[in-house]
C-alpha positions as CSV (number, residue, x, y, z in Angstrom):
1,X,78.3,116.3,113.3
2,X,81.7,117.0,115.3
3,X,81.6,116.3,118.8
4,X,84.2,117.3,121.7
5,X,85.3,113.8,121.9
6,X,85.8,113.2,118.2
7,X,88.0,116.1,117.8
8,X,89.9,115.5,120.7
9,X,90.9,112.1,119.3
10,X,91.7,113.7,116.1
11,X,93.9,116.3,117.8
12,X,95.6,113.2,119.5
13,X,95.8,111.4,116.6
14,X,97.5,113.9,114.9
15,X,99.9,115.1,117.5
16,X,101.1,111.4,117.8
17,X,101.8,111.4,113.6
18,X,103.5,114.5,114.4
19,X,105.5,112.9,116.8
20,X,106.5,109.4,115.2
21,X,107.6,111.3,111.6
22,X,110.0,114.0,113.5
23,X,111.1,110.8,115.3
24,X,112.0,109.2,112.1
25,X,113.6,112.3,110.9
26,X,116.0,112.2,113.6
27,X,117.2,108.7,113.1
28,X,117.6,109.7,109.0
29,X,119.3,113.2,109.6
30,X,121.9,111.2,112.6
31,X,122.3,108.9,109.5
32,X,122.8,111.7,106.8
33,X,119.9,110.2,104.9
34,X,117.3,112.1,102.8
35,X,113.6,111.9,102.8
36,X,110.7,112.9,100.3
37,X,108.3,115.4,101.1
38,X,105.4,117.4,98.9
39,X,106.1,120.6,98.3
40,X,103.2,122.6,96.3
41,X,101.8,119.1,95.4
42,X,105.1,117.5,93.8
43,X,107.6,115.0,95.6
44,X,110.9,116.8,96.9
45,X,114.0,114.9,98.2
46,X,115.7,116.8,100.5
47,X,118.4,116.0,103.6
48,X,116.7,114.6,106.4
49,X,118.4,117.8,108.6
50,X,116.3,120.5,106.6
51,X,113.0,118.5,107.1
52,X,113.7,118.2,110.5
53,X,114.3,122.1,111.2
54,X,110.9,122.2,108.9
55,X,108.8,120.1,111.1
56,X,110.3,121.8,114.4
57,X,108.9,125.2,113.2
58,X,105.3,123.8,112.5
């Protein structure tokens, strides 16, 4: 059973994931770097920038 408390630490777990992996795609888009994401269950390289605008709209 799901209590209040254990989905606000998911939520807070989440949102601080959320947090540290747009913070790493900043440092790899200042850097022009790519990164490797799933798309429809298969690994995708793309520049760090796009993922970036990706994660922004989420």
């Amino acid at each position: 059973m799901v209590t209040k408390e254990t989905l606000k630490m998911a939520l807070l777990g989440k949102n601080c994931l959320r947090k540290a992996v747009c913070e790493e795609f900043k440092k790899k888009a200042l850097l022009g770097q790519y990164v490797i994401i799933s798309r429809n269950g298969k690994a995708c390289r793309i520049p760090a920038k796009e993922a970036l605008k990706m994660a922004k709209a989420k």
